[in-house]
N, C-alpha and C positions, 0 to 999 in steps of 0.2 A: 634311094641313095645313089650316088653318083662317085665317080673314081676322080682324081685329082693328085697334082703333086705340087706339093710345095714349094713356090720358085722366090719367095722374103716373106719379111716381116712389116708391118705397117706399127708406127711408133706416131704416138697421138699424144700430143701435151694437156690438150682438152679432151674428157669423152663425156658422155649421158653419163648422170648417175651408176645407173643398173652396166655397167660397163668398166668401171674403174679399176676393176683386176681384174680383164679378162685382157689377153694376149689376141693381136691380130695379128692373121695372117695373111698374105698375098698367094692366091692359088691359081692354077692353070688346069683345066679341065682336059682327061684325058678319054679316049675311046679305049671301052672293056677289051675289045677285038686285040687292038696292036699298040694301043696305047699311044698312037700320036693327038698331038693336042688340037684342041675343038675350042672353038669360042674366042672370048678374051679373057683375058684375068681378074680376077676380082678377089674382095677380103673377107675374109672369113673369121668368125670366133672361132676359137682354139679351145675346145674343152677335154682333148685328152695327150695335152704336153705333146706335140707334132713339133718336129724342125723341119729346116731348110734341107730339101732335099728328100725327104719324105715319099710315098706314096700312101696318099689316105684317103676315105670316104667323109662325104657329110651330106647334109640335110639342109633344104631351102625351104621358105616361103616360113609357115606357123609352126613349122616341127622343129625349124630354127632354136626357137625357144625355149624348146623343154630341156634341154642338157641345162638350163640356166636359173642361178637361182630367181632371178623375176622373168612371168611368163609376160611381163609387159617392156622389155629389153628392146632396143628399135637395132634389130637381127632381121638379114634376110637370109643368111648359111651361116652354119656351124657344122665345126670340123667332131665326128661322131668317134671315128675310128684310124687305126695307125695299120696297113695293109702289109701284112707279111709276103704272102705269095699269093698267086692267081694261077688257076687252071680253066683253058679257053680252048673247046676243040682240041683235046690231049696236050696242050704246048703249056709247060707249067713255067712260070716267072718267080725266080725269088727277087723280095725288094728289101733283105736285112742289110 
């Protein structure tokens, strides 16, 4: 799993089937350490109600699929979990 926070929403008039009520997300990937962002941003399925602003975990590649009802959903991340706090080397963060 991997840490990330929420920076929009992607709004799609067209999606796949296996896709049609599932909420996208736009994420930024962050580093556990200090939390500054890593990568570029990309979108994610939303399967445990995340907003803007968030900090959450999710899942790439085939584990993508299993929060979903079809394991055949064209998913490369899915958002798993909604991240209250973190403790890192003693320094704890709250994100409520």
């Amino acid at each position: 799993m991997k840490k990330a926070k929420v920076i929009g929403t992607v709004w799609a008039t067209q999606k796949q089937e296996t896709l049609k009520n599932s909420k996208l997300l736009l994420l930024q990937t962050l580093s556990f350490n200090d939390n500054a962002p890593k990568g570029t941003p990309f979108v994610a399925v939303d399967t445990v109600q995340a907003g803007i602003g968030d900090c959450v975990f999710y899942v790439t590649s085939k584990e993508a699929t299993f929060p979903l009802k079809s394991r055949f959903a064209a998913v490369d991340a899915s958002v798993v979990g909604i991240i209250d706090q973190t403790t890192v080397h003693g320094k704890t963060e709250h994100y409520l």
